[in-house]
C-alpha positions in Angstrom: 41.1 68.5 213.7 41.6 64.9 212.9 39.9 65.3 209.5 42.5 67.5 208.6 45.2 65.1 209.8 43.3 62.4 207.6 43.4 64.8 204.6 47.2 65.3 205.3 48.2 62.1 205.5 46.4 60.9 202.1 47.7 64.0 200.2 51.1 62.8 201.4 50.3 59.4 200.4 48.9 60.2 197.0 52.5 62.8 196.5 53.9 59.6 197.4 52.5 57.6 194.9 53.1 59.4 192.3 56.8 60.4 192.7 57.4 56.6 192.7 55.1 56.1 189.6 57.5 58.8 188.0 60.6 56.9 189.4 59.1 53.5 187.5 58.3 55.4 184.7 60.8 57.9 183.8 62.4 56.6 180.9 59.1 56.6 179.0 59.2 60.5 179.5 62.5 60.7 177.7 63.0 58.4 175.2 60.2 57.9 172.1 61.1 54.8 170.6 59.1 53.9 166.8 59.5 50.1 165.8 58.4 50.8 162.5 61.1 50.9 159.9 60.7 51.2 156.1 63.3 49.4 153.4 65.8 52.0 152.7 65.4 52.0 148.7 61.5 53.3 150.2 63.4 56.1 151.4 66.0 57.3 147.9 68.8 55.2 149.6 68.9 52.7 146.5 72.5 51.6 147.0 72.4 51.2 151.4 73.8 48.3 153.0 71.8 47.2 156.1 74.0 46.2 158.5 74.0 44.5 162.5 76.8 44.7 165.2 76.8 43.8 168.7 77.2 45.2 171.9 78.9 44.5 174.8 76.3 43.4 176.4 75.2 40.8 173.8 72.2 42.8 171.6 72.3 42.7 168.0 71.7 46.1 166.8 70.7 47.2 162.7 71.8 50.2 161.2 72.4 51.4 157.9 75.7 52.0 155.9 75.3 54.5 153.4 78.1 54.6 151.4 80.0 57.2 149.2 80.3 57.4 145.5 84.0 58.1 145.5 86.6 55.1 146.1 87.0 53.3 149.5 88.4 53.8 152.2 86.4 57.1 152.9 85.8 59.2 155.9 82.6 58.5 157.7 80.4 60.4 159.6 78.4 58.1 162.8 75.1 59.1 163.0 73.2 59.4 167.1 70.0 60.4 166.1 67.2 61.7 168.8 65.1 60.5 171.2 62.1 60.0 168.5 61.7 57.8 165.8 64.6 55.7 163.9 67.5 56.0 161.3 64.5 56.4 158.6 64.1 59.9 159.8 67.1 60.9 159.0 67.8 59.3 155.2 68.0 62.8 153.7 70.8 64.0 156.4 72.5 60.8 154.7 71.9 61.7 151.2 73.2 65.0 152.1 76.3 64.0 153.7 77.3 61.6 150.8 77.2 64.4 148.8 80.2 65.1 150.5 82.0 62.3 149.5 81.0 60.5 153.0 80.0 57.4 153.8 77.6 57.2 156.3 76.2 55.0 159.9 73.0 55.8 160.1 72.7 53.4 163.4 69.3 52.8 166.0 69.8 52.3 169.8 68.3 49.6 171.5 64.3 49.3 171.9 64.4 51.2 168.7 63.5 50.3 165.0 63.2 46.9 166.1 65.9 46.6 167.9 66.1 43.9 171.4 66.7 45.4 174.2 65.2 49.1 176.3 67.3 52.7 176.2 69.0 53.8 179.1 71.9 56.3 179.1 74.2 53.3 179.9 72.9 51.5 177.5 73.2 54.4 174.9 76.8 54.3 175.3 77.5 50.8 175.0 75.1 50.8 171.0 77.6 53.9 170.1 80.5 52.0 171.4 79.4 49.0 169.4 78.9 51.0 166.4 82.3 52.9 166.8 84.3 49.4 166.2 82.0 48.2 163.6 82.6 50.9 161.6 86.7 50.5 162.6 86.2 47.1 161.5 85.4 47.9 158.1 88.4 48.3 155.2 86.1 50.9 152.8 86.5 53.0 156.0 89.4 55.3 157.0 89.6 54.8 160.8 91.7 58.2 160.9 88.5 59.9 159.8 85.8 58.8 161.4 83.2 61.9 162.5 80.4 61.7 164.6 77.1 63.7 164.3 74.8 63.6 167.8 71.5 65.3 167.2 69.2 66.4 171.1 69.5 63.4 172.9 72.2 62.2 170.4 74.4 64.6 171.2 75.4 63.3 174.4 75.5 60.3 173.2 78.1 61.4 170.9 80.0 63.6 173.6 80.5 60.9 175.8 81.8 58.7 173.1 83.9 61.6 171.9 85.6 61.6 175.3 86.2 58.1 175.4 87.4 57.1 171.8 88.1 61.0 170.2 86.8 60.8 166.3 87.9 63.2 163.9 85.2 65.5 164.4 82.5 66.1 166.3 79.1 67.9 164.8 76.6 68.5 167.5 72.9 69.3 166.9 70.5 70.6 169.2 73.3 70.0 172.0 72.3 70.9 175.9 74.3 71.0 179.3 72.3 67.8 181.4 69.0 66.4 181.2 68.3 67.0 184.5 68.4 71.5 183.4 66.4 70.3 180.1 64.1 68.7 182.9 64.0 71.2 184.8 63.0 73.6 182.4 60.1 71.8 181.3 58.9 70.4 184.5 59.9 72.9 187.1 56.9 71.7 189.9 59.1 68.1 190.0 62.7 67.4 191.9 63.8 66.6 188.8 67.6 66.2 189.8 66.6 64.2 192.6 64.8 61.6 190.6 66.4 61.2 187.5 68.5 58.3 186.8 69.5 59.1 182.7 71.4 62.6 183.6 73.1 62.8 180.4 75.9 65.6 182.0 77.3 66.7 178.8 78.6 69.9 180.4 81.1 67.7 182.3 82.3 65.8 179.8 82.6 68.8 177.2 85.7 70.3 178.7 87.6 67.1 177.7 86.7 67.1 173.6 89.9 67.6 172.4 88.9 67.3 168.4 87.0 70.2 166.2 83.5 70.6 167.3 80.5 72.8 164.8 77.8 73.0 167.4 74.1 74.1 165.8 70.9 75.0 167.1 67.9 76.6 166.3 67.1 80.2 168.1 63.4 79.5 168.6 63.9 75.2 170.0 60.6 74.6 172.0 62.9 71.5 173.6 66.4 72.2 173.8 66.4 76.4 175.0 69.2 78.2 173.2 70.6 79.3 176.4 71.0 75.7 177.0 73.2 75.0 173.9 74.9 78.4 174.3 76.1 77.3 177.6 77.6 74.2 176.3 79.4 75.5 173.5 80.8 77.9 175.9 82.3 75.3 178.2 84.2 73.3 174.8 87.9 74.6 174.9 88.7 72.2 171.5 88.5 74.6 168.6 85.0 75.2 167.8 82.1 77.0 165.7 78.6 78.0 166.7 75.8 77.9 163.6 72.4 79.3 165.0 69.6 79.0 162.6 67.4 81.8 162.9 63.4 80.9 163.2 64.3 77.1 163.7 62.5 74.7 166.2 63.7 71.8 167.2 62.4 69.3 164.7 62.0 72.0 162.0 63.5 70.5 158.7 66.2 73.4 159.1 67.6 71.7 161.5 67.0 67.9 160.1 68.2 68.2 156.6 68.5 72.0 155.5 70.0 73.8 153.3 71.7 76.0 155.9 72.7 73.7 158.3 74.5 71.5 155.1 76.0 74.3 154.3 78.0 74.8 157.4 78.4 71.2 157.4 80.3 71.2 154.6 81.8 74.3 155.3 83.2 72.7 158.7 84.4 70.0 156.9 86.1 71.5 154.6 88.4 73.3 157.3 89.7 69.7 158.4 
């Protein structure tokens, strides 16, 4: 009998133990920060200007500005990538979108691309914040049209800044409800909601959007379910579209730079 009351006790220890290694660690669960970061003209973005703002809370952040062809000021779209890689990943959604006569942010959050600092959803929204009024700051930019683009992670990122400071559109990619239902989808055997301290509750904040929102998602996303985005866009009451790309995953390059997804891009635009 008391062996068994030993064995209990270090099996609660050892649950112990881990739940408050997961509690330590979380955050290197979620977010997949790459310090590496090519020149741009590496890349096809020959005439890019890099660029640094600063938060609120006093870290210098790079990004670049991609800018249009077409005389200043021009509408811009403000790029929130996901929670892998940098802005490099994403220089032939910028090519794209210039196409369109846009100039374009492609920005890092902190702890990325070299960046000072270490992500946290807090500290997400103070880098799009930062971003926001450089890219107000600046006279080849109209102010009245400045869009935002959120990709997974990114797009609450951009919902929450959307709520705060409304842009003149919003273009969501990969979009889901909370982190703690994505969590809970992938790691059902953990309390998830009871340990996770980046919640990301888009679903709460989506309600408020007031400005045009083209929401887009793949039908076969490993990381973001569909049912997830569906139940986000079904929550917006701002006018809105819904683009599912049939076959795509979640980093396909359907949904990073293709032809289908530009399309209704453009198409979206257009209607503004």
């Amino acid at each position: 009998m008391r062996f068994y009351g030993m064995t209990a006790w270090v099996l609660v220890a050892v649950g112990v133990a881990f739940l408050a290694l997961l509690w330590v660690g979380q955050r290197r669960l979620i977010y997949f920060p790459m310090a590496r970061l090519p020149a741009p003209q590496a890349l096809g973005l020959a005439d890019t200007e890099s660029v640094a703002f600063q938060t609120s809370d006093g870290l210098t952040l790079g990004a670049w500005f991609v800018a249009a062809s077409d005389p200043p000021p021009r509408p811009v779209v403000l790029v929130f990538h996901g929670n892998a890689g940098t802005r490099a990943h994403r220089a032939r959604l910028a090519l794209a979108l210039r196409q369109f006569g846009l100039h374009v942010l492609l920005t890092d959050y902190r702890g990325y691309a070299g960046n000072p600092g270490s992500p946290s959803e807090d500290g997400l929204a103070l880098d799009a914040r930062a971003a926001r009024a450089y890219l107000a700051s600046r006279p080849d930019v109209d102010r009245s049209r400045i869009i935002y683009f959120g990709e997974s992670i990114g797009s609450a990122v951009a919902i929450r800044l959307a709520v705060e400071q409304p842009p003149a559109a919003l273009i969501l990619r990969s979009p889901f409800t909370s982190l703690v239902e994505v969590g809970r989808h992938h790691y059902g055997f953990l309390p998830v909601a009871l340990f996770l301290r980046d919640r990301f509750a888009s679903v709460e904040l989506a309600p408020h959007i007031k400005t045009p929102v083209l929401v887009i998602a793949g039908d076969r996303d490993s990381i973001v379910p569909i049912d997830h985005t569906r139940r986000l866009y079904d929550v917006l009451v701002a006018p809105k579209r819904f683009v599912v790309l049939s076959g795509a995953d979640h980093n396909d390059e359907a949904l990073l730079a293709g032809e289908e997804m530009l399309q209704a891009i453009g198409r979206f635009l257009d209607t503004l």
